[in-house]
C-alpha positions as CSV (number, residue, x, y, z in Angstrom):
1,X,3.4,39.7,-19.5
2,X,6.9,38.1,-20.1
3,X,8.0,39.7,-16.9
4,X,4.8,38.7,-14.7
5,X,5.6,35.1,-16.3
6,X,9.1,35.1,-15.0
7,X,8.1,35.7,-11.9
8,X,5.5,33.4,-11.4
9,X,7.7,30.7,-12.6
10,X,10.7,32.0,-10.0
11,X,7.8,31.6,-7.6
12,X,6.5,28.1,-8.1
13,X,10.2,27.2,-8.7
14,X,11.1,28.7,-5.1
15,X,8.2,27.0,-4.1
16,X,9.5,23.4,-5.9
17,X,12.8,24.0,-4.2
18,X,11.0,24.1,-0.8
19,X,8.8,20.7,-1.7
20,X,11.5,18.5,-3.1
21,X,13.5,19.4,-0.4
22,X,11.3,17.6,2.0
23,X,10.9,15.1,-0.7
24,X,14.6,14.4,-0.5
25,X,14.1,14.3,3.1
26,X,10.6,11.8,3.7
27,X,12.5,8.4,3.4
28,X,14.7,9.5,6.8
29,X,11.7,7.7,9.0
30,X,12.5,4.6,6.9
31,X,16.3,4.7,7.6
32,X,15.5,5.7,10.8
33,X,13.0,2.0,11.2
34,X,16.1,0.4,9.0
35,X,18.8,1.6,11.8
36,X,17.0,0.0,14.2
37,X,16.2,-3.3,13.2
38,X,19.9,-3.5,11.7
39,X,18.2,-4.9,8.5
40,X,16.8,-3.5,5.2
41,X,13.9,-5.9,5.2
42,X,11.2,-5.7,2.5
43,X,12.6,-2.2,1.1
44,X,14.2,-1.9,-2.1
45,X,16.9,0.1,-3.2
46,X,15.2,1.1,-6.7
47,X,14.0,4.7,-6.0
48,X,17.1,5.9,-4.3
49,X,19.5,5.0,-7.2
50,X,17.0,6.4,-9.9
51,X,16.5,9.5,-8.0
52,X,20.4,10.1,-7.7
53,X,20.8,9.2,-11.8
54,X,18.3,11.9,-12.1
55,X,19.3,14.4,-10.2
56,X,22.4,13.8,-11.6
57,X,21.2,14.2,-15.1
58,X,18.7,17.7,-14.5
59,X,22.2,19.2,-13.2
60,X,23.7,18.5,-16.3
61,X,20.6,20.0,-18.1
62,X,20.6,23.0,-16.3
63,X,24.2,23.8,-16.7
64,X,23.1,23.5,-20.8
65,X,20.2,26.0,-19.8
66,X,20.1,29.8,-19.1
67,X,18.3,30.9,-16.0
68,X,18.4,27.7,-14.0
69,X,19.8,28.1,-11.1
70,X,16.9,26.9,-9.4
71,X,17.6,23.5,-10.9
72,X,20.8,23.5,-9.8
73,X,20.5,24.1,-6.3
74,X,17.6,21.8,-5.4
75,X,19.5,18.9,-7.9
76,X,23.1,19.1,-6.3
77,X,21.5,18.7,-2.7
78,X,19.4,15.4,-4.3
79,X,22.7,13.9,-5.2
80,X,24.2,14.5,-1.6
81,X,21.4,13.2,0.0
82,X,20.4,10.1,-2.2
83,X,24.5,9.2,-2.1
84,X,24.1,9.5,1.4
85,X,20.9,7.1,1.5
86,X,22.6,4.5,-0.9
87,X,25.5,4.4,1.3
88,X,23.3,3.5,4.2
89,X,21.2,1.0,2.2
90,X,24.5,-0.9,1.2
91,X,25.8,-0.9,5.0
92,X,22.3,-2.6,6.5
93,X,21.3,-4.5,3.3
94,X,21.8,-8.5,2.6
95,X,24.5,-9.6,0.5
96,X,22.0,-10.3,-2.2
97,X,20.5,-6.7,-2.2
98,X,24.3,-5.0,-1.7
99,X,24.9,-7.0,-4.9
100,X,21.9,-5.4,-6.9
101,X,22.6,-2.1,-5.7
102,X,26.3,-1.9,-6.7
103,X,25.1,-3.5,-10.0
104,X,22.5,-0.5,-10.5
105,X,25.3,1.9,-9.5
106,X,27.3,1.0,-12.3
107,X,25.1,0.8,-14.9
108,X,23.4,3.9,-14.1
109,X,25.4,6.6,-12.7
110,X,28.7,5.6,-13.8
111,X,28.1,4.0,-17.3
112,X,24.7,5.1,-17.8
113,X,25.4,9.3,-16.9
114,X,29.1,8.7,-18.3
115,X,27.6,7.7,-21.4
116,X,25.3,10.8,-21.9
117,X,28.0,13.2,-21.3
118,X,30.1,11.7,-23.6
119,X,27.6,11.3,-26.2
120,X,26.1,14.4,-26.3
121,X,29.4,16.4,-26.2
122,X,31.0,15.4,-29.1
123,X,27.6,14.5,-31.4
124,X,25.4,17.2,-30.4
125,X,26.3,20.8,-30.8
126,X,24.0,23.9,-29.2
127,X,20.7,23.6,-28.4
128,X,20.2,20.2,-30.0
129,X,22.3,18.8,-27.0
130,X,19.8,20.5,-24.6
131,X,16.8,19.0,-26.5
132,X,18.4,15.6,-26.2
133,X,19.2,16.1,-22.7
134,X,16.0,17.2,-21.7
135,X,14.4,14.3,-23.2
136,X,16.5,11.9,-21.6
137,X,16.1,13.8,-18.6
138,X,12.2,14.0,-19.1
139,X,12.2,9.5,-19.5
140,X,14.3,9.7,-15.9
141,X,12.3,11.6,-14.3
142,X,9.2,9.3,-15.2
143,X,11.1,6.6,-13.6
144,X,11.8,8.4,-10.6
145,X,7.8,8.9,-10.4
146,X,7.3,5.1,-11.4
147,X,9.8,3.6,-8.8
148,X,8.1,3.6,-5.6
149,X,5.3,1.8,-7.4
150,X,7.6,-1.3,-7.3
151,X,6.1,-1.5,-3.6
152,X,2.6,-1.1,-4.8
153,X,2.7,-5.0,-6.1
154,X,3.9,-6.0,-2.4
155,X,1.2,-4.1,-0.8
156,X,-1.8,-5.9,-3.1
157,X,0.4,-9.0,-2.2
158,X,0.6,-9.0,1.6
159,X,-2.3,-6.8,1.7
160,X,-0.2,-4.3,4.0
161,X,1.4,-0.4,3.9
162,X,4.2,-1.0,6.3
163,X,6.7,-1.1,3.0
164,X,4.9,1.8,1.4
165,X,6.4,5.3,2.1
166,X,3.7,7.2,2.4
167,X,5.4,10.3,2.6
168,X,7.3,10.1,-0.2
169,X,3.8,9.3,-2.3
170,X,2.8,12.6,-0.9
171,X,5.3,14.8,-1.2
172,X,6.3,13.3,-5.0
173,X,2.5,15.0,-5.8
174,X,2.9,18.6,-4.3
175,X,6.4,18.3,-5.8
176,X,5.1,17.4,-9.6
177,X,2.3,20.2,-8.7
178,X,5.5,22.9,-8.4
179,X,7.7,21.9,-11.2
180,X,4.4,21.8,-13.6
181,X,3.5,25.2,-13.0
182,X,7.8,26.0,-12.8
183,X,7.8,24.4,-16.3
184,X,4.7,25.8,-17.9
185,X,5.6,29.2,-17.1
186,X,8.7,28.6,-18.8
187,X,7.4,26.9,-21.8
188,X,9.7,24.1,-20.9
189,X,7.9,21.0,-22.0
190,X,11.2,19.2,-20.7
191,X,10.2,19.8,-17.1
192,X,6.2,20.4,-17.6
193,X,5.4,16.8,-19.1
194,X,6.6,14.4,-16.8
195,X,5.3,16.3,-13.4
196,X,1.7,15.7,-15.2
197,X,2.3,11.9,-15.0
198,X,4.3,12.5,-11.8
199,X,1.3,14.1,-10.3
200,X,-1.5,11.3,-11.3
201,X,0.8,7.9,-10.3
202,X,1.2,10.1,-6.8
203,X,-2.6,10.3,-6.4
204,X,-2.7,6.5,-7.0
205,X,-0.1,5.7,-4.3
206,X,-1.5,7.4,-1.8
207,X,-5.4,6.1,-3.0
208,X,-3.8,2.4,-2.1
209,X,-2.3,3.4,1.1
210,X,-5.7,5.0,2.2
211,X,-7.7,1.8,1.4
212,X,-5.1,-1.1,2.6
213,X,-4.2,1.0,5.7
214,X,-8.1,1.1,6.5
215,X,-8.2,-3.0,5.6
216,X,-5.3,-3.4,7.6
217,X,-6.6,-1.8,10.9
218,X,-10.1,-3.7,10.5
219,X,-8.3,-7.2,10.2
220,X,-6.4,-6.0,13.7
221,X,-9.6,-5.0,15.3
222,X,-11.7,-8.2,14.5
223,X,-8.0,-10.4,15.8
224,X,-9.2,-11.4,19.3
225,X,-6.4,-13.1,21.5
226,X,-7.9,-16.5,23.4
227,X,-8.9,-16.2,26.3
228,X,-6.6,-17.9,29.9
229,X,-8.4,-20.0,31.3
230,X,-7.0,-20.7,35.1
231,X,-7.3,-24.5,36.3
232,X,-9.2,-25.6,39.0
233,X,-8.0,-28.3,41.5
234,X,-10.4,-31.2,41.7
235,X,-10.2,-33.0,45.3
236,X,-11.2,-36.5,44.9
237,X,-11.9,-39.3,48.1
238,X,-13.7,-42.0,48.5
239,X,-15.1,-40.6,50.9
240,X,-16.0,-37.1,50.3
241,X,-17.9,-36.2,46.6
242,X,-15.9,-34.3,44.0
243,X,-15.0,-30.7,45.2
244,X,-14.0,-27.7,43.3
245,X,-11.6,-26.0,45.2
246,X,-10.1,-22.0,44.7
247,X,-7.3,-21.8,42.2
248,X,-5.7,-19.3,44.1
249,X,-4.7,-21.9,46.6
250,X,-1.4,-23.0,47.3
251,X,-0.6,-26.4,47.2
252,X,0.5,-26.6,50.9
253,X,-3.1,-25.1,51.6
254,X,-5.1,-27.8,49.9
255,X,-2.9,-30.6,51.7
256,X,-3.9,-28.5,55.0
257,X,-7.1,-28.7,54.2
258,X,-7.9,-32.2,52.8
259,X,-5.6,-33.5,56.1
260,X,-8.2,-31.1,58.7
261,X,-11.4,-32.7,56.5
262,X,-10.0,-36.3,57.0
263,X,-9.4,-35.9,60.8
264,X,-13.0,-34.7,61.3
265,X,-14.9,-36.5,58.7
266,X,-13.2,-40.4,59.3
267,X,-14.7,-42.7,61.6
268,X,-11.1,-44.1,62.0
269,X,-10.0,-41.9,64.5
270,X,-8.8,-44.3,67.6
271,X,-9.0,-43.1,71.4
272,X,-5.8,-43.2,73.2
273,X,-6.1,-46.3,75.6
274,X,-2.3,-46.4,76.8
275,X,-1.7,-43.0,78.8
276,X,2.1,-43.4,77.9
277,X,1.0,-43.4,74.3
278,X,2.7,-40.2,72.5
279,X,1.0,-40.6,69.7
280,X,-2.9,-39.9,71.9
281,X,-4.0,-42.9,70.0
282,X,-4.5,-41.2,66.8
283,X,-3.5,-42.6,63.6
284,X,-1.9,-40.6,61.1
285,X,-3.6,-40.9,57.8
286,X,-1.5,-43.8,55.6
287,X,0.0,-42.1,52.6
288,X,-1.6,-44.5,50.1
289,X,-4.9,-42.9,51.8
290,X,-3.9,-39.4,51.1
291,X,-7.0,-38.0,48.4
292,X,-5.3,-37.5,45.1
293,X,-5.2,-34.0,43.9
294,X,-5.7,-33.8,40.3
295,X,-5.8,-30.6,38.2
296,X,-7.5,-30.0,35.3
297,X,-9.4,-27.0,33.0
298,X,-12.0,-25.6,34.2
């Protein structure tokens, strides 16, 4: 049974490898949005700095464990890549968030994981210093579950999921589903417990994106833009009624056409009674009697 056990929990922990590998991965679409825009916006620097103290601190376990190479080699590539992620964050981010990020730095990885080491090497002997770590590790690794939730108050807020990272929701739940089993399996309560937690606050992430996403997409659909109204030209004599004319008209048109209407329609068209009269003895329209072209909404 011992045996069967082993390999069932070198399974699921092959199988964890594989899933928080692509959990380490998800948040690339949202350095990938934060590259474009040149700007951090509305995301937050929290869950990248946890997940590299904790990564940081279940590599430190492991090397106090036997058999657990499998949390070694899925932990050393979270602290490349979450470095690598922080590094970015501080190179788009506003001086205000570059400020709380270093400020995090410090007081987690460097004094916070500086502190541990030293602590439990030279008070804690044996397997007491694993049990210690573990625990520690066990209150991080809640965090790291609890950290994207920081978003979950914006979304209720703005009533919008374009800050919450969906995939990361996701893939933290198959992830917690792996390490439970991986931990079980080895009667490790130090990696079991927290992936039980891990697993339910997943559920609940995603539960929110489902329902503001759908609330989000109605709003859009019942958004209608105004509709352009083109203007009409109004042609106004005192002679002729009120006319509508086209809008498509050029101006130049309409003057054509009010000139042809007032050559036909005016009785104060004159005959020609000198033959040496260039002009035929018609009078150009005055000016002042040109029709007024007034536009206005139709």
């Amino acid at each position: 049974m011992a045996a069967i056990s082993g390999h069932w929990a070198f399974a699921f922990g092959v199988l964890g490898n594989i899933v928080s590998f692509i959990v380490f991965l998800s948040p690339l679409p949202t350095f990938y949005k934060i590259y474009k825009k040149k700007s951090t916006e509305g995301y937050q620097s929290i869950p990248y700095v946890v997940a590299l103290f904790s990564s940081m601190l279940w590599i430190y376990y492991a090397l106090l464990k036997t058999n657990a190479t499998l949390l070694i080699t899925i932990n050393s590539f979270g602290v490349f890549i979450e470095t690598i992620y922080v590094g970015f964050y501080l190179f788009y981010a506003p001086k205000k968030a570059k400020v709380q990020t270093v400020k995090m730095l410090l007081l987690s990885v460097v004094g916070g994981f500086g502190a541990i080491v030293l602590v439990t090497q030279f008070l804690f002997k044996g397997a007491v210093r694993g049990q210690i770590v573990g625990w520690i590790c066990l209150v991080f690794s809640l965090c790291v579950f609890v950290a994207p939730l920081g978003i979950v108050r914006k979304v209720i807020k703005t009533k919008s999921v374009e800050y919450m990272p969906l995939l990361l929701s996701v893939f933290l739940t198959l992830s917690a589903v792996m390490w439970f089993f991986y931990g079980l399996l080895l009667k490790d309560i130090n990696i079991a417990a927290p992936n039980v937690l891990g697993f339910i606050l997943g559920i609940v992430q995603i539960l929110l994106y489902v329902v503001y996403n759908k609330k989000e997409k109605a709003n859009l659909k019942e958004q209608k833009l105004p509709e352009i109204q083109k203007p009409a030209v109004i042609v106004v004599d005192e002679n002729m009624n009120s006319k509508k004319l086209p809008a498509e008209l050029t101006q130049e048109q309409i003057i054509d056409i009010v000139k042809l209407g007032l050559l036909v329609c005016s009785d104060k068209v004159n005959v020609a009674s000198r033959p040496h009269d260039t002009t035929c003895g018609v009078k150009a329209p005055k000016v002042e009697n040109m029709p007024k072209l007034q536009t206005v909404e139709a």
